[in-house]
N, C-alpha and C positions, 0 to 999 in steps of 0.2 A: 608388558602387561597386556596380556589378550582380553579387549572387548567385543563382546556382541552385540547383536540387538534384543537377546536375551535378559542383559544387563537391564538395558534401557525400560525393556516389558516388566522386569523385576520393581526400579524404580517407577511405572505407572499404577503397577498395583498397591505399593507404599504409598505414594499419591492419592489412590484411589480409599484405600483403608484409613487414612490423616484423614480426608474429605469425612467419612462416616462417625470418626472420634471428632472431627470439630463439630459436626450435627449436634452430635451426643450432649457434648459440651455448653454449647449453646442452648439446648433440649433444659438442659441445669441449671439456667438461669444466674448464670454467674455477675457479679459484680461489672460496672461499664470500666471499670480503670484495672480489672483482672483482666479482661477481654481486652481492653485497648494493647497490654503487653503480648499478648496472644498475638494481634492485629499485624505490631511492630515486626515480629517474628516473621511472621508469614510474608511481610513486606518485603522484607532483609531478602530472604529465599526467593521471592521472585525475583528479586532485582539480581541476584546470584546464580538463578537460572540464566537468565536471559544474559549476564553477561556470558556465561561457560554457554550458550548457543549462538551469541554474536562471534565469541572466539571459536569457537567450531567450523560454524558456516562460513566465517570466514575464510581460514581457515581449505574448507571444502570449496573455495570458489576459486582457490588456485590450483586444483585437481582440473576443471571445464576449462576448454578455451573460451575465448570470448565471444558468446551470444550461443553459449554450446547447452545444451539441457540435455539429461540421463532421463532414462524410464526406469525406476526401479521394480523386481518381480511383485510386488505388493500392488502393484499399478501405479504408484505414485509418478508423478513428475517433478522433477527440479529442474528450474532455469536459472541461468547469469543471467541478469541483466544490466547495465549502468547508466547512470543519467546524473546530470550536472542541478545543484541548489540552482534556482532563476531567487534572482530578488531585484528590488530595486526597476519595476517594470514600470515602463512609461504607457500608464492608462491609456493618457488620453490620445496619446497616437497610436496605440493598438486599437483602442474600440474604436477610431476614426476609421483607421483599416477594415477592421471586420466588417462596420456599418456600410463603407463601399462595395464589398465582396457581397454582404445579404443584398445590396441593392441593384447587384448586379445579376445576381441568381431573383431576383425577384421579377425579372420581365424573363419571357420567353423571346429567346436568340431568333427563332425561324418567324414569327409572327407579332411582334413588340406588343403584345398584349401583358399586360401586368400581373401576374399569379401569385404573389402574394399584399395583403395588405399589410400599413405599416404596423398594424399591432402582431401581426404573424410575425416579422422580421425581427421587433423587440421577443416576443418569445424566441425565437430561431437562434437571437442572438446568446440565450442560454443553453444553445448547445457547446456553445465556444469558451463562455466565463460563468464563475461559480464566484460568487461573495466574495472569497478573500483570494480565490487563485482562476488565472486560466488556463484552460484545458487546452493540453500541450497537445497534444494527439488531433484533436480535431482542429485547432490554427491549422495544422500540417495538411488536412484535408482539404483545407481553401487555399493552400501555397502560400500561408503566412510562415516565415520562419520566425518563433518566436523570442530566439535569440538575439536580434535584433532589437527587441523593446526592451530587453532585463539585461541586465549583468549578472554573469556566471557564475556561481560558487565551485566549493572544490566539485572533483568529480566524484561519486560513492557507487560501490557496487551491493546488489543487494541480490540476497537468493529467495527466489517463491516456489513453494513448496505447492504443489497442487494433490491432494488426497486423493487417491483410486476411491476403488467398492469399499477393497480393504484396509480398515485403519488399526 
């Protein structure tokens, strides 16, 4: 079976055309339990998209080696990337950690004068942690390895798509 991306353009203008019939529809004033069947519909579909694009991309992410990214002619980019679930992180001796590291960057090395105060350091420390997670990337920026506070889940590889001009 030969596919395109003509295919794909076929199916967004079908897309695009259901978008203007459910306007319509809605414009009509229909019943809330006519529309709630409508709703289910459209649910089902998404969830059927996105699994036939998880299997896809998948799928496409055994094409890239690992940490490999294409430039497609549209401009878009695709990248591999993979990262391991953290759970199970031990707060309080992470933010122990961090709270050393802000208090160490808080004086200057060459002249022991103090450059930040301790409510800059509490703010500073929301560079590192968010409410319910922290921020993997910047631990690594102060040579926290964050792997150490959490235990690992499996590993998951995921594709990001980055749009050019053209979409």
């Amino acid at each position: 079976m030969g596919l395109t991306v003509g295919d794909i353009e076929s199916l967004k203008q079908q897309i695009s055309d259901m978008d203007a019939k459910l306007s319509m529809y809605m414009d009509g004033g229909p019943s809330a339990e006519e529309a709630a069947e409508v709703l289910v519909a459209l649910n089902i579909m998404k969830r059927d998209m996105s699994v036939m694009y998880d299997s896809f991309s998948g799928r496409f992410a055994s094409l890239l080696g690992n940490g490999a990214a294409i430039e497609t002619a549209s401009g878009a980019t695709i990248e591999k990337k993979g990262a391991a679930d953290r759970k199970k992180w031990n707060h309080e001796e992470l933010a122990s950690r961090v709270a050393e590291r802000l208090s160490e960057m808080a004086v200057d090395m060459d002249t022991g004068e103090i450059v930040m105060t301790p409510s800059q350091m509490v703010q500073k420390l929301l560079d590192y942690a968010a409410v319910s997670y922290w921020r993997v990337g910047k631990l690594g920026e102060l040579g926290i390895n964050p792997d150490s506070y959490c235990e690992q889940g499996d590993y998951k590889t995921s594709i990001i798509v980055r749009l050019g001009d053209k979409k």
